[in-house]
N, C-alpha and C positions, 0 to 999 in steps of 0.2 A: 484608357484602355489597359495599361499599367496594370493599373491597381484591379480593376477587373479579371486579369488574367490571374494575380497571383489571389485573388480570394477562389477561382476556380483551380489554383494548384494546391494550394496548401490546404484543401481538406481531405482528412484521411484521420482514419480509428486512432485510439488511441496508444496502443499496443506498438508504435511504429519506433524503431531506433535509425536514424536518419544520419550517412556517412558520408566524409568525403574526402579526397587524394587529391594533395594541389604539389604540384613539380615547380621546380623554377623556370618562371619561363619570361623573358625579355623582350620576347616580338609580339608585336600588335598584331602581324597578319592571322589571318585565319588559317589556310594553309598549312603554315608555320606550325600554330597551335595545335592544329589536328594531328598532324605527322608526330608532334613530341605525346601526346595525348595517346595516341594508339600504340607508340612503342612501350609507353606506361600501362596501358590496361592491356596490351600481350604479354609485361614481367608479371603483370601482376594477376592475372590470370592462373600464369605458371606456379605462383606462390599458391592459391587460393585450391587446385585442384591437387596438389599437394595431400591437404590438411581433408578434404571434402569429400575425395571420390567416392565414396561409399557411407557418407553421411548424411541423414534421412533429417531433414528441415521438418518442422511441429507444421510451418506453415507457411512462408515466404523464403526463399536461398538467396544467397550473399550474392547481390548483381550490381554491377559497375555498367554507367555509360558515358559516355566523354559530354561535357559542355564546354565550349569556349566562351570566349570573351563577347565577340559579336551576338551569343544570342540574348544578348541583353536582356537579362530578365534578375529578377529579383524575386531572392527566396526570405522565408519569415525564420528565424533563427531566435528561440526564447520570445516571439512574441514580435521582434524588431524587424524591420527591411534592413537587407542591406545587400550592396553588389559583390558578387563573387568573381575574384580572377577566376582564369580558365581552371579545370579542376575534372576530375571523374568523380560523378554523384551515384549513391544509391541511397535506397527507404527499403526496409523488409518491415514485415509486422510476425510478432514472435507467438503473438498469442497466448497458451495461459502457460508457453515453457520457457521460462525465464533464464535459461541457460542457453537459447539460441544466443539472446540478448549480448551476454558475455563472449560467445564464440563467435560473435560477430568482432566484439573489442578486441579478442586473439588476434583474427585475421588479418587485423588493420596493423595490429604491434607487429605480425611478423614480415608485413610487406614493408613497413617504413625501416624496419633493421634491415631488410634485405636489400632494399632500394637505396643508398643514399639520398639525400635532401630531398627526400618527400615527406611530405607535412600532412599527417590526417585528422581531422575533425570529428567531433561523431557525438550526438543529442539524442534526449529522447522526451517523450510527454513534460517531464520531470528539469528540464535544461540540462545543463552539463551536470550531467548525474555519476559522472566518475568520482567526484567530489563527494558523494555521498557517500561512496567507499572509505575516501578517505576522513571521514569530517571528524574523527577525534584530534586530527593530526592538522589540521588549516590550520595557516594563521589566523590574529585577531583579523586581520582586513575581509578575509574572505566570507563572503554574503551573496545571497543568491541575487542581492540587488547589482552586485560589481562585478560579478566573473563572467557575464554575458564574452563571448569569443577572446576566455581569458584562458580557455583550456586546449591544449593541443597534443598529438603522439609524433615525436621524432625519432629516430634510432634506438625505437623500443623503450624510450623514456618517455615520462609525463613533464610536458613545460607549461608554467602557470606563469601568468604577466601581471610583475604587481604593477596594478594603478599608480602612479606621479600623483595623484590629486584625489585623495578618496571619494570629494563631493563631485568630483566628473569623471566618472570610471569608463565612459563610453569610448569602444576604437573598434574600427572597423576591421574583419577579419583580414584585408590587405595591409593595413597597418602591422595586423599581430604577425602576421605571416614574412611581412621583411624584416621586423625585431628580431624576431625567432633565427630569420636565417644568419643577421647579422652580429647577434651576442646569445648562439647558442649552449654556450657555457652558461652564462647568467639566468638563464630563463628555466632550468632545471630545477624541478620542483624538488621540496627535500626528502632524504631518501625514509623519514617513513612515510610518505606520500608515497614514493614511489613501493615501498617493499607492499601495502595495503593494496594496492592493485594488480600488483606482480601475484601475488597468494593468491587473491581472487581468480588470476587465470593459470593458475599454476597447475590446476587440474586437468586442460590441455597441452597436447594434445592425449595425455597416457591415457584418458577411462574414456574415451569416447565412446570405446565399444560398451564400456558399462552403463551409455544413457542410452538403449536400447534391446528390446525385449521380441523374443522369437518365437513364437506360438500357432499349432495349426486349428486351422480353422475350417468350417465348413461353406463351403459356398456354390452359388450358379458356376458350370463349367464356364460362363462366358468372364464370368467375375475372375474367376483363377487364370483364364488367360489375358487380361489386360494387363494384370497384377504382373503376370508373368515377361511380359514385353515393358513395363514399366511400373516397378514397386512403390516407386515414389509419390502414384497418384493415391495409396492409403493416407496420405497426411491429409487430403481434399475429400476424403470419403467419410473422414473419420468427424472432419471440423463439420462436413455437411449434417453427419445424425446428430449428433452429437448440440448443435445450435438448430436444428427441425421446429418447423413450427405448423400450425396446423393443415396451411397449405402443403406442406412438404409432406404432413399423413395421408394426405389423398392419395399422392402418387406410391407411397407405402404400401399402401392398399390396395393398389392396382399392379405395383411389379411385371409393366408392360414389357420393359426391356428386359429384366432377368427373373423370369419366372422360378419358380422355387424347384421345380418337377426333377431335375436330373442336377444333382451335386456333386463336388469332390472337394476332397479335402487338400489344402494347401499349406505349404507355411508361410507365414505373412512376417516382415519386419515393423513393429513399431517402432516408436519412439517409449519411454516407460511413461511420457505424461501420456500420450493418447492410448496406450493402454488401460491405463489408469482410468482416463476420461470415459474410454468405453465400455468397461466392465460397471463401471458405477451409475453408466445413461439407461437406468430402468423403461424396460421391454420388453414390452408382452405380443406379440404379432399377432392377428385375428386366426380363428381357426378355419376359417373360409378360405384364406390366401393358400393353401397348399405345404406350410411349412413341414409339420408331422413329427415336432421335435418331442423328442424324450422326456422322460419325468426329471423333475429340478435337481433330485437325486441320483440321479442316473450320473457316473462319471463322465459322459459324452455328451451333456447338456452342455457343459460351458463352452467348450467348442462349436457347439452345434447355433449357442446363441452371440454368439460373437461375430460367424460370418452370416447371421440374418441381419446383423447391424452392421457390417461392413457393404452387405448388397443393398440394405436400403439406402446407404450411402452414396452408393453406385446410381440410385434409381432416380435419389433426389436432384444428384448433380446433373444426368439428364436432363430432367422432368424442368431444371434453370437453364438450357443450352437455347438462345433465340437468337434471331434473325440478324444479321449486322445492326440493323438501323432501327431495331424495335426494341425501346428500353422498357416502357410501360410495362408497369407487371414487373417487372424485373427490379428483386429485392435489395442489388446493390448499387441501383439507380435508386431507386426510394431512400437509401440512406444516405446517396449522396446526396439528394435532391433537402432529405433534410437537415444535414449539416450546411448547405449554403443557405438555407431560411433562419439557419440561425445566426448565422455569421455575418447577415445585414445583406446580403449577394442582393436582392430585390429592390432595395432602398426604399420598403416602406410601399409599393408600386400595389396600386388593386390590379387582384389576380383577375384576368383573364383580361385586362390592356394590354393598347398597343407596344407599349412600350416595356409591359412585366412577359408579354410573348417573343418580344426580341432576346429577352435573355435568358429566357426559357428556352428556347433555342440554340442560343450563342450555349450553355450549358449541356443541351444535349448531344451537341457538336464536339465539343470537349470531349466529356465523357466517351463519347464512341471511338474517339480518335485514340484516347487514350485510357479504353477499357482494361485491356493487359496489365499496365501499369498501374492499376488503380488501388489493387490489393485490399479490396472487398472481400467481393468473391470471385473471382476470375473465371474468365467463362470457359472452366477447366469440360463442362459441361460438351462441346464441342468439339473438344480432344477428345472426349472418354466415347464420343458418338460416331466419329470417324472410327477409330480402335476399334470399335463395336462391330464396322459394317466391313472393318479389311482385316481384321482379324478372322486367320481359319483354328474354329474351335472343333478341336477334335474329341472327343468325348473318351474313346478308348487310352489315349496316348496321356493326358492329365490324370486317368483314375492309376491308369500302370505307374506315374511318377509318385500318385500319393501312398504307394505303396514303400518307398524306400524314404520318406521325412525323416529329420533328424527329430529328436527329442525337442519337448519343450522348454524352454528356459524357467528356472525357477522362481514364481510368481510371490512366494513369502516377504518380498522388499514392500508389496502392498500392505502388510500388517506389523504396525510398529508397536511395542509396549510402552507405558509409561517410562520406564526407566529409559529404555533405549531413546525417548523424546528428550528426557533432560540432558544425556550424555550430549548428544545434539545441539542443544542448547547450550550447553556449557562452552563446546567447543567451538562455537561462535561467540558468546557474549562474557565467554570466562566464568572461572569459577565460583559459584556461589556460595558466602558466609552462611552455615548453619547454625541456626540458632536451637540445640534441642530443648523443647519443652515436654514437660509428661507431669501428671498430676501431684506429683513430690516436689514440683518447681512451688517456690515461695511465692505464693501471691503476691508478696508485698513489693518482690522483685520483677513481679510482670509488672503490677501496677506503675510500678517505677520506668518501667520502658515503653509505656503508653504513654503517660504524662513526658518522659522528655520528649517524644517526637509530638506532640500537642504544642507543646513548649518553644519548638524551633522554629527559626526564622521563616516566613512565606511571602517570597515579593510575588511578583506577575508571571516570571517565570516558573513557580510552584513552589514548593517545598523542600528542604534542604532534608537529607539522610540521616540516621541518628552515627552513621557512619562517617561523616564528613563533619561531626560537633565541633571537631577541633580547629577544622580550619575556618579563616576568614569570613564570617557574612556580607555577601556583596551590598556597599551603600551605595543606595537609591535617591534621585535628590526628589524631596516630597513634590507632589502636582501641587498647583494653587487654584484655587476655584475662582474664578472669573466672576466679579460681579460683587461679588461680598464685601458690605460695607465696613463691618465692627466685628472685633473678634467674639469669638461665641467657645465655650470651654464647659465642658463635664469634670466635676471634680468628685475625688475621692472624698472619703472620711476624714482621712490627716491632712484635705486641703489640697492634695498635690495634684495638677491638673491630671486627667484623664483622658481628654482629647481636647487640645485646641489648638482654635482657627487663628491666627493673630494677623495685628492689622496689614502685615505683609500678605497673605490668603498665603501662608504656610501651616499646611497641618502638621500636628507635632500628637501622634500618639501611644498612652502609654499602656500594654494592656493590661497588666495588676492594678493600674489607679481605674481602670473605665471597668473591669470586672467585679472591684472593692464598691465602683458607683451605683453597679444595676444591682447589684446586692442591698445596698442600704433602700433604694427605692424600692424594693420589692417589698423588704423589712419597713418600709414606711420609715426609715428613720432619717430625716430632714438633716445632711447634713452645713455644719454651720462656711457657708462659703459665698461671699455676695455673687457668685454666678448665677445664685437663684435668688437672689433680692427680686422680689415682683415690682418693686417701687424703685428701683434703678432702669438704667437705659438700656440693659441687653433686652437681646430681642425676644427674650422668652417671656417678656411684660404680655403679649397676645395672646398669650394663651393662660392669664389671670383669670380667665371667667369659665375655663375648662373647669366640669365637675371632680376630676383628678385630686387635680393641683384646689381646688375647694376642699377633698378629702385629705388631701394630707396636709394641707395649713391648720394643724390644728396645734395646740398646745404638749406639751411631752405627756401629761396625765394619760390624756386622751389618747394618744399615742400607743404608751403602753399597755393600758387597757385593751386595744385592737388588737394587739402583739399577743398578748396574754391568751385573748379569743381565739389567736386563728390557733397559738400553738396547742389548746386545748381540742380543736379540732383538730388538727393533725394524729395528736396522740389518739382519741378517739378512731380515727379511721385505721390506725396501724394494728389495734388493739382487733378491729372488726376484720382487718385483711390477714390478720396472723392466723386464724382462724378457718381459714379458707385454701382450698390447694393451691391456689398461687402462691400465700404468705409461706406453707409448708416447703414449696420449692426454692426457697429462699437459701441459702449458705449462711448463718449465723455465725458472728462473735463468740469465742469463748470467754463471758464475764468473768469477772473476781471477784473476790466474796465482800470486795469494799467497792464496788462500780454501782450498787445500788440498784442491778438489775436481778437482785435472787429470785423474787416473787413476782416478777415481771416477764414479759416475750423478752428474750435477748435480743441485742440490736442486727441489724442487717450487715454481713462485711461484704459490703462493695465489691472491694478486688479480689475476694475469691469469687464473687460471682460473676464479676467479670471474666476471671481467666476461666471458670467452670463451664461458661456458654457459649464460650471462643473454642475451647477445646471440642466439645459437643458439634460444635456448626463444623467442625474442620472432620472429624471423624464421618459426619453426611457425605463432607464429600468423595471420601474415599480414596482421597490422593489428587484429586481433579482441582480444577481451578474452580472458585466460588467466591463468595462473600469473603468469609473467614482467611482465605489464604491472600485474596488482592489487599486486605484490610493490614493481617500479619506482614506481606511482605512489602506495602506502603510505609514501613515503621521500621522496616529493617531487618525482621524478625524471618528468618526463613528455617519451618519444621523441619523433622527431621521423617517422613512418612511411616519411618519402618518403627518407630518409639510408640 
């Protein structure tokens, strides 16, 4: 029953950052617990509406409720069970504004500085993803396999618990939690760990007001007064258009609750992502429904189409408001219904058994108990319907208010330049080595900075930087291949192996010798090394009857006579493509009067035409990311755009 309860709690979107506040607490009673628990979520309340009151959530707000001890339950943390002392829990889901996310880690820093010895936790899709903030700065130990409830916030610091035993890093968060209280000096993680997530939230609380955007809009007078009694239901109006789906156009098309006929103009708060998300959710409304909005050039169009997407918003969250007990049809049952199909909830049970209908039930029991909580889509739908029917809409008294709006806020944060992207970028990932290049650059010197980064090391983890040549390449110890009797070896020209197997099944290879090998095969030329003795014991004797290895068992004569043929075909061919607009578009050698090419096509130079069509493909893009530049900046090589 256990394990049933918590595959029916722990499904939820993915978008969820999931917290929690644990006190010191010594008594088993219940009682006990509660009373220390509610004096903790009424400080911490106090802290929270501080930071909040007038701060408009994308999509879920930062909510605490007590658990104790007795309600025995068990939550999934990185994938694992494990039992939590008493503690205040919450889940919000952020949706696609990833700075609730962070303001949510704020809140937690400034309740555990304000609070003494309270410990908070805090996850997301990702596990302890504070970590990810800091991960230029972990130690070697730290691995998303070992820091499972190795991360915690105490008086505004981050404490990280090294593992005793790297090959058993598992402890339970009651474990971490009496460490922590017991050697919380020790458990302080170092401080650029800590300065790396202090920066990250360093932007609260001062610009808060700057993640939000103030614009009036046109709408149903019943829409500008719900708004008006409760702004905050735009974050629900905005995720309903804005994620619409076809059933959701029906109701669009009908605007039974807020017909289009009598508008007024409002000012609405957003958020800048749900602004963003709205102005960009392309919208056309039928011209049947009554809208009668302005030409696309008209300056009153963008207003005018912003609050037809905020009231179908309105219309669709209705059009979701059903019955307590009736989830069918209802879209955030469907998704719940198929995250526990996938999570095994069923066990494999043909649907429409006795036994697949008991918990198909025991399921939709749940869910209704614990719809609110669910953070779907909550059935805001029934708010905004109540509001609807006790809300007194006055018509005269809304259009007299829209007469005195403040200005709109200035919406140019929507249009970034190139430049102003890299400045951006730099000031996150640091500054980038420019490398300028421009058609006066020596070929021979591009060439030269393509072959070394060709040239550098590449284990499993990628490719080292032409930037990091100097230091250390990390050694790898070779894989052995399982199975392999006798060693097996490709050898060069001068004999030096190439690649080999030896009878330990360690590879050992070299790439100048195994490049110098497929050379000479190519060129037919047999070099002298018994790895290819056909009449020895390697195992290349099987493939003795291969037409191949028959064409190139031949004697040297014969040999170079073949050699002779192809290279006189070759020359041929170059003689017929020099001739041709391709051969033309070629970059030529400048010969010498003793290279023996005067009365001949000059030969082809490579690395000008390589840098010639590098240059050419970068100039397409125009400054933009493409080929040319992931290629360029794969090698180290970063242009210069304005050259």
């Amino acid at each position: 029953m256990d394990n049933l309860k918590n595959v029916l709690q722990s499904v939820r979107e993915d978008d969820f950052i999931e917290y929690f506040l644990f006190p010191r607490i010594d008594s088993n009673l219940e009682e006990e617990q509660e009373h220390i628990l509610n004096v903790l979520l009424e400080k911490a309340t106090s802290v929270i509406e501080k930071y909040t009151q007038n701060y408009l959530w994308h999509k879920d707000e930062f909510k605490l409720v007590i658990r104790t001890s007795n309600s025995n339950f068990l939550t999934h943390i990185d994938g694992k069970e494990d039992y939590l002392p008493p503690h205040l829990y919450g889940v919000s889901h952020y949706g696609d504004n990833i700075e609730d996310e962070w303001f949510i880690v704020f809140l937690l820093n400034e309740i555990t500085k304000q609070l003494p010895d309270i410990i908070a936790k805090v996850y997301d899709i990702d596990g302890e993803f504070l970590l990810i903030e800091a991960a230029d700065f972990l130690p070697s130990w730290a691995n998303p396999d070992c820091c499972t409830n190795r991360v915690y916030i105490k008086d505004g610091n981050i404490h990280l618990l090294q593992p005793s035993d790297i090959d058993h890093p598992d402890i339970s968060v009651d474990e971490a939690l009496q460490e922590i209280w017991s050697h919380s000096s020790g458990t302080v993680a170092d401080s650029d760990i800590q300065n790396s997530i202090k920066n990250k939230l360093s932007i609260f609380p001062g610009n808060l007001k700057d993640s939000f955007h103030h614009t009036k809009i046109y709408v149903p007078t019943a829409v500008a007064a719900i708004l008006k009694q409760n702004p905050m239901l735009i974050s629900a109006a905005v995720q309903a258009f804005c994620n619409r789906d076809s059933i959701d156009m029906k109701a669009c098309r009908a605007m039974k609750y807020f017909p289009p006929e009598q508008r007024v103009a409002t000012r609405v708060k957003f958020t800048k992502c749900q602004y963003a998300m709205l102005s960009h959710s392309k919208y056309i409304p039928d011209r049947k429904i009554g809208w009668n909005l302005p030409p696309a050039n008209n300056q009153d169009y963008k207003q005018q189409i912003l609050g037809v997407k905020v009231a179908c918003g309105f219309e669709i969250l209705i059009s979701q408001a059903k019955p307590s007990k009736d989830v069918e049809g209802e879209r955030a049952w469907e998704q719940y219904f198929k995250t526990l199909k996938e999570k095994g909830y069923f066990n494999g049970l043909l649907e429409g058994s006795k036994d697949y209908n008991n918990l198909l039930n025991k399921a939709k029991e749940y869910y209704i108990e614990h719809r609110d909580s669910m953070h779907y889509n909550p059935p805001i739908g029934q708010e905004i319907l109540m509001l609807l029917r006790n809300t007194d809409v006055n018509f005269e008294k809304l259009q007299e208010e829209s007469q005195n709006l403040a200005q709109d806020d200035d919406d140019s944060w929507l249009s970034i330049s190139p430049e102003e992207l890299d400045k951006m970028l730099q000031e996150k990932y640091g500054q980038k080595k420019i490398f300028k290049v421009d058609e006066s650059t020596e070929p021979d010197s591009f060439a030269q900075k393509i072959n070394s980064f060709l040239n550098h090391v590449s284990t499993v983890d990628g490719a080292e930087f032409p930037d990091n040549s100097d230091k250390e390449s990390p050694v790898r110890p070779p894989r052995s291949k399982k199975g392999s009797k006798k060693g097996v070896s490709f050898a060069s020209e001068n004999g030096s192996p190439a690649v080999n197997v030896d009878n330990q099944n360690e590879v050992i290879f070299d790439p100048n010798s195994f490049a110098s090998a497929i050379e000479n095969i190519l060129n037919l030329v047999i070099p002298e090394d018994n790895s290819w003795d056909l009449d020895s014991d390697s195992e290349m004797s099987e493939y003795e009857n291969d037409d191949f290895v028959k064409n190139a068992n031949m004697n040297s004569d014969d040999a170079n006579k073949e050699k002779s043929k192809m290279i006189s075909y070759m020359e041929q061919m170059d003689l017929e493509l020099a001739g041709t607009t391709i051969g033309q578009s070629f970059e030529k050698r400048h010969a010498s009067k003793d290279s023996g090419f005067e009365d001949v096509e000059k030969p082809v130079d490579v690395d000008a035409n390589a840098l010639k069509n590098l240059l050419e493909s970068y100039r397409s893009q125009l400054g933009e990311a493409g080929p040319s530049s992931n290629i360029l900046g794969s090698m180290g090589v970063h242009m210069d755009p304005k050259k």
